[in-house]
C-alpha positions as a Markdown table, in Angstrom:
| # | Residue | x | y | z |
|---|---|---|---|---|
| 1 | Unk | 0.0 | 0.0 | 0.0 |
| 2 | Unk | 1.3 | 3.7 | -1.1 |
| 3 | Unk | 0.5 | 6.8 | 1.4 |
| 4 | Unk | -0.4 | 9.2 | 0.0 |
| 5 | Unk | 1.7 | 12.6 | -0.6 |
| 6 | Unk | 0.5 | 15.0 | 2.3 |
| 7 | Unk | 1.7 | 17.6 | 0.8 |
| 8 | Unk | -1.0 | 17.1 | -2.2 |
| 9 | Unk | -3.8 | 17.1 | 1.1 |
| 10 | Unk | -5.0 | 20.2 | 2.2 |
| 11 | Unk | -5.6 | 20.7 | 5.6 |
| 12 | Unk | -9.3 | 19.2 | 6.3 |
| 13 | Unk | -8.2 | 16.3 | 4.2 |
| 14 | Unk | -5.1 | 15.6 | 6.1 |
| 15 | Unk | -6.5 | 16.3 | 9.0 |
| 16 | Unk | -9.9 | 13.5 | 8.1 |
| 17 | Unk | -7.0 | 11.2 | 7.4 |
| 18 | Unk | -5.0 | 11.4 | 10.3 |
| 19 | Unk | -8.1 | 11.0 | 12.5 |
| 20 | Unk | -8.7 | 7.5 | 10.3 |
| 21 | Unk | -5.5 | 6.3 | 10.3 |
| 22 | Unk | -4.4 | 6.9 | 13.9 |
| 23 | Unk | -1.3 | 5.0 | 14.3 |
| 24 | Unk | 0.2 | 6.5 | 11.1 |
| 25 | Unk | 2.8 | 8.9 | 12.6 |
| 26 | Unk | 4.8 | 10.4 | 8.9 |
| 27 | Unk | 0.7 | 11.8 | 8.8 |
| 28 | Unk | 0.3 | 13.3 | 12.4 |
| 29 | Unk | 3.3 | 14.6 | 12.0 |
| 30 | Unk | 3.2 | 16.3 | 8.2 |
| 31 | Unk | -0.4 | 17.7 | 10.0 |
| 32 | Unk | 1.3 | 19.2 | 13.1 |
| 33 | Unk | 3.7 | 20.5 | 10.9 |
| 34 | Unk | 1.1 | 22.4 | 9.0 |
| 35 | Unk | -0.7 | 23.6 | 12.2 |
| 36 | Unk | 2.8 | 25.2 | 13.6 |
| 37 | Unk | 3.7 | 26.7 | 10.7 |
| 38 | Unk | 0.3 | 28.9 | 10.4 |
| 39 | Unk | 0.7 | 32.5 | 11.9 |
| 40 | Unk | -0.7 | 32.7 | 15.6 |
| 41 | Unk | -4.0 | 34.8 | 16.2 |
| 42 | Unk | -4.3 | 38.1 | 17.5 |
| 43 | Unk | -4.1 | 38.9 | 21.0 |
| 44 | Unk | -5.6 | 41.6 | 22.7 |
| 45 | Unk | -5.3 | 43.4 | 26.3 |
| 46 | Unk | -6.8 | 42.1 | 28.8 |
| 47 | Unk | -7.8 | 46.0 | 29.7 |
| 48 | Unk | -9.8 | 46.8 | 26.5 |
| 49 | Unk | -13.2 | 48.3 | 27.1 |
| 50 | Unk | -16.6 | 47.0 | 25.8 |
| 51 | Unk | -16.7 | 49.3 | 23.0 |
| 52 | Unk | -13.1 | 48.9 | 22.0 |
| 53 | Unk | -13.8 | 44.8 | 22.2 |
| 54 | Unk | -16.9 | 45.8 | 20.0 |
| 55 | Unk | -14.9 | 47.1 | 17.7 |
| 56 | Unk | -12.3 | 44.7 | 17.6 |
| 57 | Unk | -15.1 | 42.1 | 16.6 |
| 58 | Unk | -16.8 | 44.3 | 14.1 |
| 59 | Unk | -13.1 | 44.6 | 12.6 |
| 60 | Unk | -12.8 | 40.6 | 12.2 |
| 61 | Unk | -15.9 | 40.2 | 10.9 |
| 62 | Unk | -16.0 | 42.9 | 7.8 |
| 63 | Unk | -11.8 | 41.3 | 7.1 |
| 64 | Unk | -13.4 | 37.8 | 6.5 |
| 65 | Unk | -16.5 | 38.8 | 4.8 |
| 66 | Unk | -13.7 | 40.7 | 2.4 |
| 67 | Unk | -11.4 | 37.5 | 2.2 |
| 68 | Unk | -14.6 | 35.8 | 1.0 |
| 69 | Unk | -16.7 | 38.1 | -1.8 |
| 70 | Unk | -15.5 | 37.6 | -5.5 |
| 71 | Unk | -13.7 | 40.6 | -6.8 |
């Protein structure tokens, strides 16, 4: 039997086959790989106030609704 080339997988996929094929470490690993190499997420102060948290939401929000509409 072949396995397949992770690097061909993107993430859901490698991620379905890791979670079928739990003893296969090469595939945990290629997907942990891939997790640690994304950029970490924001962070924001503990001391914000409810407006500025508003804000900060609103922000995210009209960013992914951007990422997704067809230009």
């Amino acid at each position: 039997m072949t396995k397949p080339n992770f690097d061909d997988m993107n993430e859901a996929e490698l991620r379905t086959y890791v979670l079928e094929h739990r003893d296969d470490q090469e595939a945990f690993y290629a997907l942990a790989d891939r997790l640690t190499a994304k950029p970490p997420s924001a962070t924001y102060p503990a001391s914000m106030t409810p407006e500025e948290i508003h804000k900060a939401v609103l922000d995210i929000i009209e960013q992914k609704q951007r990422r997704r509409s067809p230009s």
